[in-house]
C-alpha positions in Angstrom: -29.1 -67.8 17.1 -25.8 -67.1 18.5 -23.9 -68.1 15.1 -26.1 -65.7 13.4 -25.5 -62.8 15.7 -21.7 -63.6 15.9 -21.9 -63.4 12.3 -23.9 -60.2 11.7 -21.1 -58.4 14.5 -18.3 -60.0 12.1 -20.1 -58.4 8.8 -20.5 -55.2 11.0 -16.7 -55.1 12.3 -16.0 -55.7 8.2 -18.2 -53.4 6.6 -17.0 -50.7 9.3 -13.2 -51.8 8.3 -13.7 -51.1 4.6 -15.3 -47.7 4.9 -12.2 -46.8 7.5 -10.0 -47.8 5.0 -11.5 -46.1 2.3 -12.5 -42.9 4.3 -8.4 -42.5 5.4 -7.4 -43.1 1.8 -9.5 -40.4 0.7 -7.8 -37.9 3.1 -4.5 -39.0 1.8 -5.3 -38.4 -1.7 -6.7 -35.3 -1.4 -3.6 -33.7 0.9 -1.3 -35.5 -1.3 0.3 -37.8 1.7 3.6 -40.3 1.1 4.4 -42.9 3.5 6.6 -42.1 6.6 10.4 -43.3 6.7 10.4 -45.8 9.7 13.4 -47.0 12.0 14.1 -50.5 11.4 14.1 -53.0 14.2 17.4 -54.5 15.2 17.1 -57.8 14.0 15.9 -60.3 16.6 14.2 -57.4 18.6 10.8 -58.3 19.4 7.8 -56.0 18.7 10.4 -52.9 19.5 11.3 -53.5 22.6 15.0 -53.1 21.4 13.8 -48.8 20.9 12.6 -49.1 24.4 15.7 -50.1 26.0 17.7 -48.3 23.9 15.8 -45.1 25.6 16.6 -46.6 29.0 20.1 -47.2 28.6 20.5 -43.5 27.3 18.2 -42.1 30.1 20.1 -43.9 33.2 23.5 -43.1 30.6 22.7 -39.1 31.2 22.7 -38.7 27.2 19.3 -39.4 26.2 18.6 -36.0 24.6 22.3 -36.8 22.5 20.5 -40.2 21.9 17.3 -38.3 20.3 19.5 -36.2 18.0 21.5 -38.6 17.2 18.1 -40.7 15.5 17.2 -37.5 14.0 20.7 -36.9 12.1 20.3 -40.8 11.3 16.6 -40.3 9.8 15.5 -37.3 9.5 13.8 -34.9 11.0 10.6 -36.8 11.1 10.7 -40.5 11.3 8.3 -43.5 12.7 9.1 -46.3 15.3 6.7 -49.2 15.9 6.7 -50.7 19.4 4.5 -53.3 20.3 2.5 -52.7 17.2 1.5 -48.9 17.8 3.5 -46.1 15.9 5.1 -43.3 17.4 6.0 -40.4 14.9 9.1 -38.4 16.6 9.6 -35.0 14.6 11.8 -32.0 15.3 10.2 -29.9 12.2 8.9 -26.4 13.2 6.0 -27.0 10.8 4.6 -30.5 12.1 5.2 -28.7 15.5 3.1 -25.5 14.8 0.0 -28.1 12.9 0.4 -30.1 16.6 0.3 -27.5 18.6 -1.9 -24.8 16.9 -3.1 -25.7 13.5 -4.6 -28.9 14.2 -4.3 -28.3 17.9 -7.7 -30.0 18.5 -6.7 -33.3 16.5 -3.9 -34.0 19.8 -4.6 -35.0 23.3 -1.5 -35.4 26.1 -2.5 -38.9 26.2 -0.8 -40.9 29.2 0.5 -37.9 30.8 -2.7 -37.7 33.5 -2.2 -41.5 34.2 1.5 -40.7 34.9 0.9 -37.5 36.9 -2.2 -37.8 39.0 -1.2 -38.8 42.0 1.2 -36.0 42.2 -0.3 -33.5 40.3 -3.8 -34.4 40.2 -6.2 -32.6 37.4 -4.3 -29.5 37.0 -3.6 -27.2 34.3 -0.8 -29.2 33.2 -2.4 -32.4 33.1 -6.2 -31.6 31.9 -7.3 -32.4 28.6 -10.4 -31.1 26.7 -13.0 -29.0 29.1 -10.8 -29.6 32.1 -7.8 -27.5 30.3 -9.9 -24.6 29.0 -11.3 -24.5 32.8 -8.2 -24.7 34.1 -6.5 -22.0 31.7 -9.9 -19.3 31.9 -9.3 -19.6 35.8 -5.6 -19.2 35.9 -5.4 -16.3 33.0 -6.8 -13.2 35.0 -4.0 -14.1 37.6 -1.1 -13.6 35.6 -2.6 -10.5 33.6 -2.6 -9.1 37.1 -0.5 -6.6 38.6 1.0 -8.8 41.2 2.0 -11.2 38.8 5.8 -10.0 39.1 6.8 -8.3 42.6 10.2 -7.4 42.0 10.7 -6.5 45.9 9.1 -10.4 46.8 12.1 -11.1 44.6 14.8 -9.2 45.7 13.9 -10.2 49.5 15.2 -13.6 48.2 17.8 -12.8 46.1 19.4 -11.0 49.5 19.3 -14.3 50.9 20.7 -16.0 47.9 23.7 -13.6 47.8 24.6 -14.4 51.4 25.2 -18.6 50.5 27.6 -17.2 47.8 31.1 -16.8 49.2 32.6 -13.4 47.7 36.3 -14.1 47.4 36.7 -16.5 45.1 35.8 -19.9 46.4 34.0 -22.5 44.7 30.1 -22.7 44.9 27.8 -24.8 43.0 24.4 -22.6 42.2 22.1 -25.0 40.9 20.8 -26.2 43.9 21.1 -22.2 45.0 18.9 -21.7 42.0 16.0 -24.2 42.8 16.1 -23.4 46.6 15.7 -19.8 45.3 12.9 -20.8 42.7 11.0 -22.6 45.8 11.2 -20.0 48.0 10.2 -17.3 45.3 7.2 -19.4 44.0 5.7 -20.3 47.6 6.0 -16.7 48.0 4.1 -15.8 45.0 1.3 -19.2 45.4 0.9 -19.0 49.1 2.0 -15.7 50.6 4.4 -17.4 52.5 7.7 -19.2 51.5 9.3 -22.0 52.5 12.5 -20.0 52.9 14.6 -23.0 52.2 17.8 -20.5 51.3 17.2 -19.3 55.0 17.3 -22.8 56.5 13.8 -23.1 56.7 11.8 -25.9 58.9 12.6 -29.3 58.5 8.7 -29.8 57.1 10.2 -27.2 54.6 13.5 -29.2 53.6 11.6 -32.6 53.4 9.2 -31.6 51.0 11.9 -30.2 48.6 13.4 -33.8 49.2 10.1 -35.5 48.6 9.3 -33.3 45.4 13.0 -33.9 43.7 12.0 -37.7 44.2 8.4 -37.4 42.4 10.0 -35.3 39.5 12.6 -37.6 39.1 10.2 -40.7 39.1 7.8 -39.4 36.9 10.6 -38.4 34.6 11.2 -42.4 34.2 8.1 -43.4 33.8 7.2 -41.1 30.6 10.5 -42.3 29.0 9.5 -45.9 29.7 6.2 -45.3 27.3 3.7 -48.5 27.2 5.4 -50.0 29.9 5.0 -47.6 32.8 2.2 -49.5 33.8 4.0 -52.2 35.1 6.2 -49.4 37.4 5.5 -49.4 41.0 7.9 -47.6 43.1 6.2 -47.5 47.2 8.7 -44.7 47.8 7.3 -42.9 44.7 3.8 -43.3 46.5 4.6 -41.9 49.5 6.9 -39.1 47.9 3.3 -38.3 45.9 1.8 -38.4 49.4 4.0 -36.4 50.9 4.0 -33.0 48.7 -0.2 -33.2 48.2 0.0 -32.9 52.4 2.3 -30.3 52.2 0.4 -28.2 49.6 -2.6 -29.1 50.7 -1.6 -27.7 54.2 -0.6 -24.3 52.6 -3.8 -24.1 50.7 -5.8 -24.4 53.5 -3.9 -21.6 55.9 -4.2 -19.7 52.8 -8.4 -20.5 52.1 -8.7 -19.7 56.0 -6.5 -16.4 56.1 -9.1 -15.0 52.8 -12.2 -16.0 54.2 -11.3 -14.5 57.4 -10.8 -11.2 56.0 -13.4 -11.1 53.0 -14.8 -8.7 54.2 -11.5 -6.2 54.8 -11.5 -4.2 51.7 -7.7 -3.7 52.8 -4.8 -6.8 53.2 -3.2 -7.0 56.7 0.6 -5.8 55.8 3.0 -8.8 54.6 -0.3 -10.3 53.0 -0.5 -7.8 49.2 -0.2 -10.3 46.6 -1.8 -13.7 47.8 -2.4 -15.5 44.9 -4.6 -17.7 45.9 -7.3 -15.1 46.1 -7.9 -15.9 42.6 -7.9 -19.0 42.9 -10.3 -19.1 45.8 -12.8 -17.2 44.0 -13.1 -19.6 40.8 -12.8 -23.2 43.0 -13.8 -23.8 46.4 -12.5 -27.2 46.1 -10.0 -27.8 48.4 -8.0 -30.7 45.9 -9.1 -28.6 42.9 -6.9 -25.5 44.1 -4.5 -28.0 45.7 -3.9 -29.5 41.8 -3.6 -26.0 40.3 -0.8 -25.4 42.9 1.1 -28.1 42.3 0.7 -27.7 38.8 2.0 -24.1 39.0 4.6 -25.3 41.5 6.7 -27.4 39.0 6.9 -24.6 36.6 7.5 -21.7 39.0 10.5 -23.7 40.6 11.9 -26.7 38.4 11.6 -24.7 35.1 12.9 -21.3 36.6 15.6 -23.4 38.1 16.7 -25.1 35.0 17.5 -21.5 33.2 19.0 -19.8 35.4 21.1 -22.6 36.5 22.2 -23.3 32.9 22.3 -19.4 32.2 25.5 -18.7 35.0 26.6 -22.5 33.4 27.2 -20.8 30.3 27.8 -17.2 31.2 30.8 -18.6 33.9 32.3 -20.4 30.7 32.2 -16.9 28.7 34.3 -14.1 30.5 33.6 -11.8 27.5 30.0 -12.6 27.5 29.8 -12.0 31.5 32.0 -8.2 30.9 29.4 -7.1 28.0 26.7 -7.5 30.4 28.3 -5.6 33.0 29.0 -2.9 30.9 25.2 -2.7 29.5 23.6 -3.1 33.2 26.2 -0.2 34.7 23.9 2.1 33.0 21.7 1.6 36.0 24.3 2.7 38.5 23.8 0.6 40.8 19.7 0.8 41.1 18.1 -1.6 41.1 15.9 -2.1 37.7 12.2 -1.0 37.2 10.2 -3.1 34.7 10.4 -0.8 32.1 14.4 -0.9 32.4 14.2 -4.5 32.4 13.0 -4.4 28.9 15.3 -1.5 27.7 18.7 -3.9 28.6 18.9 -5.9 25.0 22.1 -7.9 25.7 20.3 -9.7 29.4 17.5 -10.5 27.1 19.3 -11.4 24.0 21.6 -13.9 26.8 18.0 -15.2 28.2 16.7 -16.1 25.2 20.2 -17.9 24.0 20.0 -19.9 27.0 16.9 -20.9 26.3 17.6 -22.0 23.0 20.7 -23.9 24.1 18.7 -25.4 27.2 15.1 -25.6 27.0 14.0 -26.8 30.4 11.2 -29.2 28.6 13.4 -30.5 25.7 10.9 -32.9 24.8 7.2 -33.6 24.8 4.5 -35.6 23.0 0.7 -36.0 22.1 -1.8 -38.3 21.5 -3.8 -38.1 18.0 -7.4 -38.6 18.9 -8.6 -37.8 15.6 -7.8 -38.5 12.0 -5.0 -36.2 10.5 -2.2 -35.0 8.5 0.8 -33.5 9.2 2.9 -31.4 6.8 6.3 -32.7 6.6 7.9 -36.2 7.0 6.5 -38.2 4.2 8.7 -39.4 0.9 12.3 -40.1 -0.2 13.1 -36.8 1.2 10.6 -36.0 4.1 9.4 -33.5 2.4 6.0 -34.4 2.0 2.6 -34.6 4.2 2.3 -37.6 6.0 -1.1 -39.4 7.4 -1.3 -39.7 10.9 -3.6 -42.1 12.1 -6.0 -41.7 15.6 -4.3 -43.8 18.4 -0.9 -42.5 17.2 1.6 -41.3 19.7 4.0 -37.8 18.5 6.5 -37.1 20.4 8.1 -33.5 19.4 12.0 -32.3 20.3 12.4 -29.0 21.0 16.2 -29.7 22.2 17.1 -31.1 19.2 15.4 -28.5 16.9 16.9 -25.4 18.5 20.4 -27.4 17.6 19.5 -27.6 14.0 22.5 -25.8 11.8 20.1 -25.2 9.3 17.9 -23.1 11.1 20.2 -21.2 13.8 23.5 -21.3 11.9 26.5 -23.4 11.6 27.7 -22.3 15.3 24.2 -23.9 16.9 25.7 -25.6 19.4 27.7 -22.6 20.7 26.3 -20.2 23.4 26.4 -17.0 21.1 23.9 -14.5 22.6 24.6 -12.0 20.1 23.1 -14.0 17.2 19.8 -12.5 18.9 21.0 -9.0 18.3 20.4 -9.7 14.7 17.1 -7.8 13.8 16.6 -10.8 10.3 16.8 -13.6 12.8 12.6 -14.8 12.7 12.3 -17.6 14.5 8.8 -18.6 14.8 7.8 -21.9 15.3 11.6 -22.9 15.6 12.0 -21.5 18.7 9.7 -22.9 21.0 11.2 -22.2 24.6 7.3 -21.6 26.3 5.2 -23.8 24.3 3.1 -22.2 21.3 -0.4 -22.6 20.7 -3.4 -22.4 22.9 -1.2 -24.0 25.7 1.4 -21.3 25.2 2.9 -20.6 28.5 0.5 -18.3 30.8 3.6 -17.3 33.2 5.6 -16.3 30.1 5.9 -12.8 31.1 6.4 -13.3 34.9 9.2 -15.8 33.9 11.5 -13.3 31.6 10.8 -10.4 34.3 12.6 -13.0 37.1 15.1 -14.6 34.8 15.9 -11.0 33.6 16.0 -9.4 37.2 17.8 -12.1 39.0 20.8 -11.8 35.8 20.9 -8.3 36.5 21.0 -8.3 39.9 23.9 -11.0 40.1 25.6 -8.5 37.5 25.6 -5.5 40.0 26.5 -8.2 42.8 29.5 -9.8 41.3 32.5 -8.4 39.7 32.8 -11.7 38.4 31.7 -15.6 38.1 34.3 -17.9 36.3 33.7 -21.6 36.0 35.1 -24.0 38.2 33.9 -27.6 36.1 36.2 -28.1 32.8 33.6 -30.8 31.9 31.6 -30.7 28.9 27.9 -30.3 29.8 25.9 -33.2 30.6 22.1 -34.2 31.2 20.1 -34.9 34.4 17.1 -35.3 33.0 13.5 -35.0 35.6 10.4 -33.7 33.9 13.1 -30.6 33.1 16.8 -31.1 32.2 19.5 -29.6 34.3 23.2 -30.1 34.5 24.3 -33.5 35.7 27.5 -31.8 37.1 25.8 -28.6 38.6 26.6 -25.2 38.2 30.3 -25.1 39.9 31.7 -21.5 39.7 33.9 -18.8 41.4 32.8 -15.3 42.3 34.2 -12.1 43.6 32.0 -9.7 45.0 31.8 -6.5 42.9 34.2 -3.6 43.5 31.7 -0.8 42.9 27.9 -0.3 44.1 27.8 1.7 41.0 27.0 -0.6 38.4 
């Protein structure tokens, strides 16, 4: 009896094999697929583990994202890599990005990124796949179509405390940790109507969270770049990092929940208490850990990803002198006021710098998903790479948006320069090339919020400072977390400005 069933399962598994095969060479035929140029194993490398600690010697080497192009210049903008038997398809072609993220966008999944995150980060907006996401995005969207979505004056109350840690005649400063102490104290602002003031010196609760969430970022970070084999990554100080910030947010959200509910019934907000966000998300979840893992979620972006641009924006700008005087010349129109949002929009050059930046420095240079169905992309297959390529369910794609906005062929023989006025070209479409927020149905909700800030803060360090010169004759290196900054900071000069008149 059991040889029989054993058998019948064996004629099953075959039978199901056959019309697998037959099904997958059907959908190659008909969208006319070639097979995928693959990176070679170095000889003697066992089931690719010589890719995987390549990737960690580049990633603890601070040139990981050099690493990445370099592979693309070697094989193309779309090549395979086989590691313990599974493929991985990297790509950095606009139009397998857009079929990933749009086009097919229900063929990919984010995979192991949940696994990874969920002690920090929970089931969040970030991390949710499937009914979880659209949940997660329906609730947050009203939010940021709201009003209060981008309080200049919250802003500016920080940026007052920013300018005070920035010595005025001259002297050396390094702003990137300026910049993420700012971003925190901004984005607790705007999640919890009330910040952690960490620019201010804030309470030592305060400073040992931003501690504890650097070290989660910066441990997650390893773990996505050590792919199959973060599973066997334990880290007890990552743990209790994890720990640590859920407390702290979790504390927040729940002086927050209280201070709502015990004014529900006010159909005015006690003064100092106009844009709590959490309102919003208080009426969609009354789950404590629900709006606890939204938080967090929104956390990372409002401070590591704000942080990483404007960081890398006065990086570039310092290294520019004539760069840093056009600005001042377009923002003196202002004389001296400080902008509305409908100014913000009129000054070209800030945005046209902003958007360089971005392309130069995307805060999330890379990403990846999971293929949980059966599909094609358009490009990669062939001699050349130049045609569709079958992508099998269970494969891993992992998508470079660093590399990409380097490509000479699509932003000019100058692509690794910082050359804002390339922007100021009214032929220059970039569509699915430039990719700084995402695309797609996850396209970045705080899109708007985050050009208003970036825009404001450049603006209002323009009318502060007569100017900012560099003080690092380095070439630009990685520190790569979740986001990439510079691995040598943001070391500049400024001198206060002469005129209030600007």
């Amino acid at each position: 009896m059991i040889t029989v069933t054993v058998l019948l399962v064996l004629i099953y598994w075959f039978v199901e094999a056959i019309a697998l095969h037959l099904l997958r060479r059907k959908i190659k035929r008909k969208n006319g697929c070639r097979p995928l140029r693959y990176r070679h194993n170095y000889r003697g490398a066992i089931l690719g583990l010589d890719w995987v600690l390549l990737r960690v010697r580049a990633f603890r080497g601070k040139r990981f994202l050099e690493f990445m192009t370099k592979q693309f210049e070697d094989l193309g903008p779309t090549y395979g890599v086989k590691i313990l038997g599974q493929t991985t398809i990297y790509t950095m072609d606009p139009k397998n990005i857009q079929a990933i993220l749009s086009d097919r966008f229900k063929d990919f999944a984010l995979g192991n990124r949940l696994a990874i995150m969920e002690k920090l980060l929970g089931k969040g907006i970030f991390t949710a796949d499937g009914n979880g996401w659209v949940h997660s995005r329906s609730m947050l969207r009203p939010i940021f179509a709201s009003n209060q979505a981008g309080n200049l004056d919250m802003l500016e109350n920080h940026l007052q405390n920013l300018f005070k840690l920035i010595p005025r005649d001259g002297s050396t400063v390094d702003l990137q940790p300026l910049m993420s102490r700012f971003a925190l104290d901004s984005v607790t602002e705007f999640l919890f109507d009330q910040s952690v003031n960490t620019l201010r010196n804030g309470k030592q609760i305060d400073q040992q969270f931003n501690e504890s969430f650097d070290y989660a970022l910066k441990e997650l970070a390893f773990r996505f770049r050590l792919g199959p084999f973060y599973k066997f990554r334990w880290n007890w100080n990552a743990d209790e990092a994890f720990r640590k910030c859920r407390l702290f947010v979790g504390r927040l959200v729940n002086e927050a929940q209280w201070f709502y509910y015990a004014n529900a019934k006010s159909s005015e907000q006690p003064s100092g208490r106009k844009h709590l966000f959490l309102r919003g998300l208080v009426d969609a979840a009354d789950d404590q850990d629900r709006i606890t893992d939204e938080a967090l979620n929104l956390l990372i972006a409002g401070r590591d990803t704000t942080a990483s641009v404007l960081s890398h924006l006065f990086f570039e700008i310092s290294r520019n002198p004539g760069v840093w005087q056009s600005l001042r010349n377009e923002v003196s129109r202002l004389q001296g006021r400080r902008p509305t949002y409908k100014q913000l929009r009129g000054l070209k050059f800030v945005h046209c710098c902003v958007k360089e930046t971005l392309r130069l420095h995307p805060p999330v240079p890379t990403n990846k998903r999971f293929c949980v169905n059966d599909t094609v992309l358009p490009l990669g297959g062939g001699r050349h790479g130049k045609r569709p390529i079958f992508v099998p369910k269970g494969t891993t794609v992992v998508f470079t948006v660093h590399a990409m906005h380097r490509r000479k062929d699509l932003f000019g023989a100058d692509a690794e320069e910082f050359r804002p006025q390339r922007w100021d070209q009214e032929t220059l479409h970039h569509g699915w090339s430039y990719l700084p927020f995402h695309a797609g149905p996850r396209v970045c909700l705080g899109l708007s919020y985050a050009m208003n800030e970036l825009c404001y803060v450049l603006i209002r360090m323009l009318q502060e400072f007569n100017t900012i010169e560099s003080r690092d004759d380095q070439p630009w290196t990685e520190s790569l977390r979740l986001i990439v900054a510079s691995n040598s900071g943001v070391k500049v000069g400024a001198r206060a400005a002469l005129s209030t008149n600007l």
